[in-house]
N, C-alpha and C positions, 0 to 999 in steps of 0.2 A: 669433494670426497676426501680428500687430504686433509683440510681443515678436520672433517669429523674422525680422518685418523688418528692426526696427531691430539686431540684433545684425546680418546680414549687412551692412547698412550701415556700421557698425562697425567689421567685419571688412576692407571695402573701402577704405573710410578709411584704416586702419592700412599695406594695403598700397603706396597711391598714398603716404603719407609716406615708405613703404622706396624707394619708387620713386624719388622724389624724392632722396634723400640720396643714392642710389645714384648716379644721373645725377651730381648735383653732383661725390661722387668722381671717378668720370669723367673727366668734363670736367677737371678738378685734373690726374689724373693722365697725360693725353694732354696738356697745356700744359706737366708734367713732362719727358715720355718728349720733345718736341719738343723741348727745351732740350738735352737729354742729350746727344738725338741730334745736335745742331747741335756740340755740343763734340767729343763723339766724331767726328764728320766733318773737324773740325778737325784734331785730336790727326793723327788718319790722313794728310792731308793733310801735316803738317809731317812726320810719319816718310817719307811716301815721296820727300819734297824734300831734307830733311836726313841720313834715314839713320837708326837706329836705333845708340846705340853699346853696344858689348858688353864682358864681361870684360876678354876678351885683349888689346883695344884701350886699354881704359883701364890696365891694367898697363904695357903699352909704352909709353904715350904718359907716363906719370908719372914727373915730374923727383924726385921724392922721396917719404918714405914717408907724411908727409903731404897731399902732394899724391893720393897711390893710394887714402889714407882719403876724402881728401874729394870726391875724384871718384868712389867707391866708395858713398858715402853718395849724391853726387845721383843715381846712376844708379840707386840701389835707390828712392830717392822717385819718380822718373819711372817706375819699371815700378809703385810703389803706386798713382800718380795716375792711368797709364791702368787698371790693375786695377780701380780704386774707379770710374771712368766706368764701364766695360764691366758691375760688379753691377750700377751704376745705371741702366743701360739693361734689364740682365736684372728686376732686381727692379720695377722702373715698368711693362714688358711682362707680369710674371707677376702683378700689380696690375691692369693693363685687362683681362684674361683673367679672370681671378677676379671683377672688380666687371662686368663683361660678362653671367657669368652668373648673377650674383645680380642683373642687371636682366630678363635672360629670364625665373629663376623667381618675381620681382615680377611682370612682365607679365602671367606666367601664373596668377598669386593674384589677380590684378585681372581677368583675363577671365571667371573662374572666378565670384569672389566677384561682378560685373558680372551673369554670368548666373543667380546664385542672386539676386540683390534683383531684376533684371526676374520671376523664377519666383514671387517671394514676393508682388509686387507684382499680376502676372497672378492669382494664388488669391486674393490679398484682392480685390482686383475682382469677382471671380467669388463671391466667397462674399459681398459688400455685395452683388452684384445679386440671389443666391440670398435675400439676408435682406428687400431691398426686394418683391422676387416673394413670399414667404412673408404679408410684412406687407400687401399689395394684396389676397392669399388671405385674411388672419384680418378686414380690414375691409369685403369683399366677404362674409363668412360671416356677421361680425355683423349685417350689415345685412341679410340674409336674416333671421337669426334674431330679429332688433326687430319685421319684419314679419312674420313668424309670430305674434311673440306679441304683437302689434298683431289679428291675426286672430281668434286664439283667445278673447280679451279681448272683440272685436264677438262671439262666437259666444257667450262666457258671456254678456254682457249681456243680446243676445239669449233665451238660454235661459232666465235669471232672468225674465225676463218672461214668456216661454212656460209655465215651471214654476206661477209665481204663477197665470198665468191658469190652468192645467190645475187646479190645485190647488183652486181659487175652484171652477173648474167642477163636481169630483168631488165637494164635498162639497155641493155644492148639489143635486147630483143625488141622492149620498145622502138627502142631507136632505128628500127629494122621496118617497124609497121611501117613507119611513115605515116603519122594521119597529120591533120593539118595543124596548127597550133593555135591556141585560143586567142580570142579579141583582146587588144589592149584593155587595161582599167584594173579597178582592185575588185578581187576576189571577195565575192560577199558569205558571210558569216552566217552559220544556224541552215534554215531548212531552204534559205534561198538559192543555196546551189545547185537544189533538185534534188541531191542522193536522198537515201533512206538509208536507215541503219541496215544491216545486213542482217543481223539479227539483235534480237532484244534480250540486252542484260546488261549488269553492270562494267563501268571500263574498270579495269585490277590494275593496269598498268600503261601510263601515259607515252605519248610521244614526248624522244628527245632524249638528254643526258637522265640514264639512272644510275645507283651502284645497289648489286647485288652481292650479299655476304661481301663486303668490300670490296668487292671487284666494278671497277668503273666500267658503262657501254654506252652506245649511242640506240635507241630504240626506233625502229624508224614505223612506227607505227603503233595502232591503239590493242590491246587486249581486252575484248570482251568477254567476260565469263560466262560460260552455259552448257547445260548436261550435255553429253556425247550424243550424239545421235542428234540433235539439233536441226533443222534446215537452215542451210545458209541461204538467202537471194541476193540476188541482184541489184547492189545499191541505186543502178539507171544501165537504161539501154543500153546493147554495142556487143562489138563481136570479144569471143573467146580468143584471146592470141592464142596461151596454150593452158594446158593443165602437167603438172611438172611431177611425178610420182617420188615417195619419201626413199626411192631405193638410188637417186640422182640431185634429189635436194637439199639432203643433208638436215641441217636443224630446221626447216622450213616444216618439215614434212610434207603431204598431200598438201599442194598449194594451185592455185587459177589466180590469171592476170586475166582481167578483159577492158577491153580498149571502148571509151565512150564517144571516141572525136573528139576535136579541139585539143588536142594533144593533154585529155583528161583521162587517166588508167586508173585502175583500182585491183589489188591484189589480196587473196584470201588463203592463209594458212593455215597449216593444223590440221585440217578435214581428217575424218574417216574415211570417206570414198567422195567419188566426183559422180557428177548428174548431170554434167555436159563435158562437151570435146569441142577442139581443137577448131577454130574456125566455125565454131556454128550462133548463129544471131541469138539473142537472149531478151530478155523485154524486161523492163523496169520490176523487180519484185520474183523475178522467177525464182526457183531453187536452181543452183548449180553443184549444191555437193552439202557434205553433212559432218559436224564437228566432232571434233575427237583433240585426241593430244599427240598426234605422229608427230616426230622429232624430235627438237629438245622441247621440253615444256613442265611445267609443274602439275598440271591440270588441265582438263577440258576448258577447251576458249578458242577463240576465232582471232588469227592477228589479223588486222585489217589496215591496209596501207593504201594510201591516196597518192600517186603521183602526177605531178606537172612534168609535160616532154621528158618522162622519165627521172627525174627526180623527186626524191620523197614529198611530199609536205604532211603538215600538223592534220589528220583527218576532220577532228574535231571543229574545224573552221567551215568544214562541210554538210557535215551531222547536223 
């Protein structure tokens, strides 16, 4: 935009200099034409007082042959010298006429070129106020967006608290059942642990270290995604410790621990509502409650946590 400013600018310049020179001819050759004219008015004046002399006249009046040349000769200088006035009047005339309108077509490069630097000067206006309006929109958005993640930041805080205490709580409670503890050996991987998925959908978010919007956590279990309302079941047999409602959970929300033996627990968060209580037997695949997003959450999903004697492990080794 500037670039195409300053060339009309330029452009305008160039022609106010034509203008210029032009006038100055002008002006020159109207102080010309004035001069000419004053002579030629003269010349006129003396021919219609004295007479204009001509051939035959000068023939007759000549005492000899010298005398016929040399009066032959001034008379042909007097018709050169009004000739040479009368071009110089034509040619100084046909000079203002010419330089005349080579000041019109200047005038007209300069109105022209005038109205293209105000055109360029009007869009650069317009496109700096367009760029200050833009720049007020990206500093008005940032500062939405600081506070958001000013927000998000108090709500992990938050939730890392929440978590820790839920966490404290579950395995205390665990630790409360007392069921027996599993057989020595390694822990086998995939469908040979017996569970079942609790529900079917994709995992969105793994066991173990994640960072969220930058913020480091420990996740201690799997996120599977799925519409609200969902059935959740029972990844294997065993009784209900408890069901823990979102108004005492904190970011857990509607969450159920149930206890399998062998000091194998499984815990289910998030729910919409529960479909079993406290103490009551469940059978491999039941429903116990139905997903939603109570607590903190982003979306409908089921967190799903596998515990050994109370301590997390990876679910996925079980699935």
């Amino acid at each position: 935009m500037r670039v195409r400013l300053d060339a009309q600018q330029a452009k305008l310049d160039r022609s106010e200099a034509v203008l210029g020179g032009a006038t100055r001819r002008l002006l020159s050759a109207r102080s010309h034409l004035k001069r000419a004219l004053a002579t030629l008015r003269e010349r006129l004046v003396a021919v219609y007082e004295t007479g204009t002399p001509d051939v035959l006249g000068v023939i007759v009046g000549a005492e000899d042959y010298q005398d016929l040349v040399a009066s032959t000769e001034y008379l042909n200088r007097i018709r050169g010298n009004d000739e040479a006035i009368v071009g110089r009047v034509r040619e100084l005339r046909d000079e203002i006429r010419s330089t005349v309108l080579r000041l019109r077509a200047a005038r007209d490069r300069i109105k022209a070129a005038r109205d293209a630097v105000a055109a360029e000067e009007q869009a650069l206006a317009s496109a700096r106020a367009a760029v200050q309006g833009r720049q007020s929109q990206l500093v008005a958005a940032r500062g939405k967006r600081v506070a958001a993640l000013r927000e998000i930041r108090r709500h992990e805080r938050e939730l890392d608290g929440s978590v820790a205490k839920i966490q404290a709580k579950i395995a205390a409670r665990l630790a409360g059942y007392g069921s027996a503890p599993l057989p020595l050996g390694p822990v086998r991987a995939g469908n040979g642990s017996g569970l079942i998925w609790p529900v079917d959908g994709p995992v969105v978010s793994g066991f173990g270290p994640r960072t969220i919007d930058g913020h480091y956590e420990y996740h201690p279990g799997i996120d599977i995604a799925v519409p609200s309302g969902t059935p959740i079941r029972a990844a294997a047999a065993g009784t209900v410790i408890f069901t823990e409602p979102e108004s005492s959970s904190g970011g857990y929300g509607n969450y159920t621990c149930i206890d399998h033996g062998g000091g194998l627990s499984t815990c289910y968060a998030h729910q919409e509502s529960f479909a079993v209580s406290a103490g009551q037997q469940v059978s491999q695949g039941q429903v116990i409650g139905y997903s939603d997003c109570t607590g903190y959450c982003f979306g409908p999903h089921v967190h799903f946590e596998v515990r050994i004697d109370g301590e997390v492990t990876d679910p996925m080794a079980y699935l």
